[in-house]
Each structure stands twice: as structure tokens, then as C-alpha cells.
MARSE-18016 format. One record per atom (N, C-alpha, C, CB): residue in one letter; atom name; x, y, z. Coordinates in steps of 0.02 Angstrom, whole numbers. Glycine has a CB too. Example, Ala and Ser with C-alpha at 12.3 -4.5 7.8 and 13.67 -1.06 7.14 Angstrom:
NODE   resn   name       px       py       pz
NODE      A      N      660     -284      390
NODE      A     CA      615     -225      390
NODE      A      C      660     -165      390
NODE      A     CB      565     -224      452
NODE      S      N      642     -112      354
NODE      S     CA      684      -53      357
NODE      S      C      645        2      394
NODE      S     CB      704      -30      286
END
This chain:
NODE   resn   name       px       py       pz
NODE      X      N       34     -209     1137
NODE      X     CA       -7     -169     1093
NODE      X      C      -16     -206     1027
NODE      X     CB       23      -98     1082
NODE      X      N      -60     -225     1004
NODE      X     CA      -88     -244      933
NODE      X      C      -94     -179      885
NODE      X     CB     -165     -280      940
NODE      X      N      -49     -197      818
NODE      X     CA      -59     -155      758
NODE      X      C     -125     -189      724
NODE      X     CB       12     -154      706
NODE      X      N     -159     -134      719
NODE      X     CA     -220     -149      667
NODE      X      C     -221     -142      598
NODE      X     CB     -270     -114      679
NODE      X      N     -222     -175      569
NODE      X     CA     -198     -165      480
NODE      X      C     -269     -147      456
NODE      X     CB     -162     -249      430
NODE      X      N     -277      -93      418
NODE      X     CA     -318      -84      379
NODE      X      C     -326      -75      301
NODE      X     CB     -333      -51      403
NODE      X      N     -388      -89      267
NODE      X     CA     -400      -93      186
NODE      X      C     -424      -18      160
NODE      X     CB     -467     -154      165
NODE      X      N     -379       22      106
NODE      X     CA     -378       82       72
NODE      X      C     -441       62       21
NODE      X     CB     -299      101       37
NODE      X      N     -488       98       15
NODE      X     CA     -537       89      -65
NODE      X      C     -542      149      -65
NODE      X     CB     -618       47      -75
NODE      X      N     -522      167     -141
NODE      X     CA     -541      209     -169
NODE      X      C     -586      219     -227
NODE      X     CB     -502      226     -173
NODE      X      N     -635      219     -226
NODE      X     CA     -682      234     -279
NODE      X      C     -702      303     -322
NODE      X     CB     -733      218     -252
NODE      X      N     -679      358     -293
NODE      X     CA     -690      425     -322
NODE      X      C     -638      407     -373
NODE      X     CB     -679      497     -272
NODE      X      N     -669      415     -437
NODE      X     CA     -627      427     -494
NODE      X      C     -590      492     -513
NODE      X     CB     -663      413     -543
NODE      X      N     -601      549     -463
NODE      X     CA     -562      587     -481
NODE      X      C     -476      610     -405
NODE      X     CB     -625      649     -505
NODE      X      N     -468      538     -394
NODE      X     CA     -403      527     -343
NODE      X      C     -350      512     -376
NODE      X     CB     -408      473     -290
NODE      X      N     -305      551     -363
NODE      X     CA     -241      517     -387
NODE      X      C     -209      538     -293
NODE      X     CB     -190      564     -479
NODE      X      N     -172      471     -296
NODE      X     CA     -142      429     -240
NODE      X      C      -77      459     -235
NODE      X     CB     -139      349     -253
NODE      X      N      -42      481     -192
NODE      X     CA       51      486     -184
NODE      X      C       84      445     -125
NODE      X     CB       80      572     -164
NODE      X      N      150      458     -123
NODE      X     CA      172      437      -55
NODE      X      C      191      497      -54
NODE      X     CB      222      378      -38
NODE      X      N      193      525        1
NODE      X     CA      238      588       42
NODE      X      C      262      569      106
NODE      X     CB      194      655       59
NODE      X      N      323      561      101
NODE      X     CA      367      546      168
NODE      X      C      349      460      166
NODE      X     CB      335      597      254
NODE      X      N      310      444      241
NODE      X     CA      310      403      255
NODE      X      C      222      391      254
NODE      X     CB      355      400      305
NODE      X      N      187      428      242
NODE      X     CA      122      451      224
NODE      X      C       86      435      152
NODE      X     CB      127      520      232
NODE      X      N       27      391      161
NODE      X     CA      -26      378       92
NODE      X      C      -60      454       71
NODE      X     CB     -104      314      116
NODE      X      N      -57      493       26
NODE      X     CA      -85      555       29
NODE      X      C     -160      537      -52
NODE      X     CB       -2      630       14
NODE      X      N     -202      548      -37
NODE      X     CA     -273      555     -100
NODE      X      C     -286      622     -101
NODE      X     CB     -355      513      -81
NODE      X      N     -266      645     -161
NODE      X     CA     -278      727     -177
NODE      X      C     -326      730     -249
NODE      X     CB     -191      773     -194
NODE      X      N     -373      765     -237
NODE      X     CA     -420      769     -300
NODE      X      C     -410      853     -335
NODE      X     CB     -512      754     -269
NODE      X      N     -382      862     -377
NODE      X     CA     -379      925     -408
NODE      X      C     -318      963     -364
NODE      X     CB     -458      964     -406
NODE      X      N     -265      923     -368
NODE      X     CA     -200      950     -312
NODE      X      C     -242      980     -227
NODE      X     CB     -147     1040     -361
NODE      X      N     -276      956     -209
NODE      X     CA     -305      949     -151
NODE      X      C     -312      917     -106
NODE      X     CB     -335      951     -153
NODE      X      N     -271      894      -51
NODE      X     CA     -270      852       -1
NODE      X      C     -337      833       35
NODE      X     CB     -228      879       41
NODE      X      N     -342      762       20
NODE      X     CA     -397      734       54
NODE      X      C     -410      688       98
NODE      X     CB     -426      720       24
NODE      X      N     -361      640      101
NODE      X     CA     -340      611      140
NODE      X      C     -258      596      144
NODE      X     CB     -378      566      136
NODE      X      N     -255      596      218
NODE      X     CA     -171      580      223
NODE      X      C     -180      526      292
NODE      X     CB     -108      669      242
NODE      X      N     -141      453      249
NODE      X     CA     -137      386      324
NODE      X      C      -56      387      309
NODE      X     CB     -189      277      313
NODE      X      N      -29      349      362
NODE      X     CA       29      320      374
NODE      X      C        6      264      362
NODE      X     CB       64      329      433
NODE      X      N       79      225      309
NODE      X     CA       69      204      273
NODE      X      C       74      109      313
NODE      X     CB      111      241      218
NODE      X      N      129      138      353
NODE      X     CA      127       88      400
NODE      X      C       42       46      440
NODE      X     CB      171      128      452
NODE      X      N       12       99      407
NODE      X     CA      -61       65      449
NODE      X      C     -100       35      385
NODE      X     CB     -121      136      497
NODE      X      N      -72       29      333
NODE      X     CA     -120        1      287
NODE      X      C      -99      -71      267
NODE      X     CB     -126       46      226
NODE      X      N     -157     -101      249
NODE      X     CA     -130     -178      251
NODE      X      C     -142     -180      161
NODE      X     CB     -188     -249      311
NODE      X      N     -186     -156      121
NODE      X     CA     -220     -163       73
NODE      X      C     -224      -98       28
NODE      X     CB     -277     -187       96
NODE      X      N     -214      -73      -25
NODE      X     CA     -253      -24      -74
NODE      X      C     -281      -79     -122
NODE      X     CB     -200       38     -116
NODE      X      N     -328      -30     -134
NODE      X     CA     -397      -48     -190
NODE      X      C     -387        1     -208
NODE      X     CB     -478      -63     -175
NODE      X      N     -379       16     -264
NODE      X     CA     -386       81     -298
NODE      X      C     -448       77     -352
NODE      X     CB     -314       99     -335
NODE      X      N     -481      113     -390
NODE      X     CA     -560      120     -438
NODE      X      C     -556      154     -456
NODE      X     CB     -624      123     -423
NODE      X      N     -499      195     -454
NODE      X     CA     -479      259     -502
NODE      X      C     -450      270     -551
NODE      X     CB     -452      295     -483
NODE      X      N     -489      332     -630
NODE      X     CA     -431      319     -680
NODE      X      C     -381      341     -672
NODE      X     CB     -435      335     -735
NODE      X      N     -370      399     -617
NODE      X     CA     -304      422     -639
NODE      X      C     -238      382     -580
NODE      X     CB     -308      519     -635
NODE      X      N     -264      332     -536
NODE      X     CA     -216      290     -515
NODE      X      C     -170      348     -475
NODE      X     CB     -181      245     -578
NODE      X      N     -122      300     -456
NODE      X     CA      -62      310     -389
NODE      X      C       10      325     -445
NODE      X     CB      -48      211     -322
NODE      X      N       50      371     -379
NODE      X     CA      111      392     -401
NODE      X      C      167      320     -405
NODE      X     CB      135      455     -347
NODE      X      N      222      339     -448
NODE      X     CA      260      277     -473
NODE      X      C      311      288     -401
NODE      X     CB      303      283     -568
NODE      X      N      333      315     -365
NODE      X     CA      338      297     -271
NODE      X      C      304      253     -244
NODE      X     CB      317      349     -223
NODE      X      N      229      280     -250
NODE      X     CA      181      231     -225
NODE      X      C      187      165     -228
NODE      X     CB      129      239     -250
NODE      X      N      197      151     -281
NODE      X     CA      177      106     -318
NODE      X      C      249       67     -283
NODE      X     CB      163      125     -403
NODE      X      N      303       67     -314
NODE      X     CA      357       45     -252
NODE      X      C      361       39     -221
NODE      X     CB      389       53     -231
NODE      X      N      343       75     -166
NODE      X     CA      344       79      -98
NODE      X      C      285        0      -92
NODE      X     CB      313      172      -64
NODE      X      N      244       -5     -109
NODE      X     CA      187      -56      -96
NODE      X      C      231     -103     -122
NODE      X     CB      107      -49     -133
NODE      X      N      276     -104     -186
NODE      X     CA      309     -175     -211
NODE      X      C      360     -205     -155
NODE      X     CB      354     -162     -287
NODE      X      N      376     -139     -120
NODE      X     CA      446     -170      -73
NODE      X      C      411     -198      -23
NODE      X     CB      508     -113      -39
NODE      X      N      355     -161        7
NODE      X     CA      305     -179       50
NODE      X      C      306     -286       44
NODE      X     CB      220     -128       14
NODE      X      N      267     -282      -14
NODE      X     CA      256     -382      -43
NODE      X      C      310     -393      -41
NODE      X     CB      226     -415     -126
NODE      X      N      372     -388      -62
NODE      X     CA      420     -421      -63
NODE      X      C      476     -436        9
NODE      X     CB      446     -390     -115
NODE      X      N      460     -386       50
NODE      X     CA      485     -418      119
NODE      X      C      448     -452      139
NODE      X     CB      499     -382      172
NODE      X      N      391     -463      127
NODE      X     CA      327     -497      178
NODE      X      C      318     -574      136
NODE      X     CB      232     -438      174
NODE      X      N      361     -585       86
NODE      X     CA      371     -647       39
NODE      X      C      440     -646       58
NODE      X     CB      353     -644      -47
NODE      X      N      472     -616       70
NODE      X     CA      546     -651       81
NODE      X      C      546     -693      143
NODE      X     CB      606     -596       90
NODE      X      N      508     -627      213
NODE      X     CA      493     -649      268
NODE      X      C      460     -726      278
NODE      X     CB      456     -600      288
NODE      X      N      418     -743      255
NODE      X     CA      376     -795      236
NODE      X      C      425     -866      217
NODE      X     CB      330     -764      170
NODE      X      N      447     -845      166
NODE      X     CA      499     -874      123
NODE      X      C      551     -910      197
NODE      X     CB      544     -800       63
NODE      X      N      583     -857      247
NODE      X     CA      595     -904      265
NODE      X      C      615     -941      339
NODE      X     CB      623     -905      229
NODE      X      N      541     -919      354
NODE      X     CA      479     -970      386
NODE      X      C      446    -1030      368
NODE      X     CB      429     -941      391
NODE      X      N      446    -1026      318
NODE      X     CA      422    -1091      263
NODE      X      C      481    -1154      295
NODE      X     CB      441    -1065      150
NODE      X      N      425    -1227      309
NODE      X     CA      452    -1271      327
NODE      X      C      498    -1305      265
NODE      X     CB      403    -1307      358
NODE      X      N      549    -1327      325
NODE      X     CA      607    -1364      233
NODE      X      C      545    -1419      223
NODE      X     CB      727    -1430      251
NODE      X      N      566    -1425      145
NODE      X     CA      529    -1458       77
NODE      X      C      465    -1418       76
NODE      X     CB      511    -1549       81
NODE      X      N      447    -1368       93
NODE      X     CA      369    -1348       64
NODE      X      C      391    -1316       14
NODE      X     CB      314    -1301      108
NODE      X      N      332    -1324      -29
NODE      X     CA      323    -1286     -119
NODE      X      C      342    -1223     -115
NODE      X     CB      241    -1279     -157
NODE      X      N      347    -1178      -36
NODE      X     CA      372    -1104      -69
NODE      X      C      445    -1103      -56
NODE      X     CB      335    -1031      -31
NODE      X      N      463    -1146      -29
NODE      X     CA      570    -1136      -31
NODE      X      C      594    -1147     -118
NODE      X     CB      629    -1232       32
END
């Protein structure tokens, strides 16, 4: 089975972003509007002023940082990222 990674854009300026559980949740006026697992997203774009919860926002940092550690070390000895 192939995982398909997909790209989040958000352009409605009136989204603010959470994590719930294991779930991406976009609620406009405490209103659920969309809810992905988070596991299926490869990308957020966010275009919104009022931006993503400080979870969120973690959760995406731990996200880059295994996927650079992972990388890290795969990286052939002497290349520029060891």
C-alpha cells in the first residue's frame, strides 16, 4: 500500500488551525471545518491572520526534526549534512 502525502492551504483568513488528538482540526468562529489526520499531511501553508495552535505548531516541529535526523543518518560518510 502507498501513503499519499498531501499539501494543507489555507487561505480563509478567518481559520485558526489546532491539533486535536492525532487530528489537523480548521475551525472558523469555534466551528469545525475541517478535520485530517495528521499523519496524511505532508505540507501546511497557512494565509491566515489568526494562524495555528502552539501544539500545532510542535507537533509539525517534531514532525521536521525526525525526518532530518532520519536523513541525517542516511547521509553518506563525508557528505555536508553529517
Amino acid at each position: 500500500m502507498r501513503k499519499l502525502l498531501n499539501t494543507l492551504y489555507v487561505t480563509n483568513e478567518n481559520i485558526y488551525m489546532t491539533l486535536d488528538g492525532e487530528n489537523v482540526v480548521c475551525k472558523e468562529n469555534n466551528e469545525v471545518k475541517l478535520r485530517l489526520p495528521f499523519s496524511n499531511i505532508e505540507a501546511i501553508f497557512c494565509f491566515s491572520y489568526l494562524g495555528c495552535s502552539p501544539a500545532l505548531m510542535g507537533k509539525c516541529a517534531d514532525y521536521v526534526l525526525c525526518r532530518y535526523r532520519r536523513y541525517q543518518r542516511t547521509a553518506p560518510a563525508g557528505s555536508w549534512f553529517r
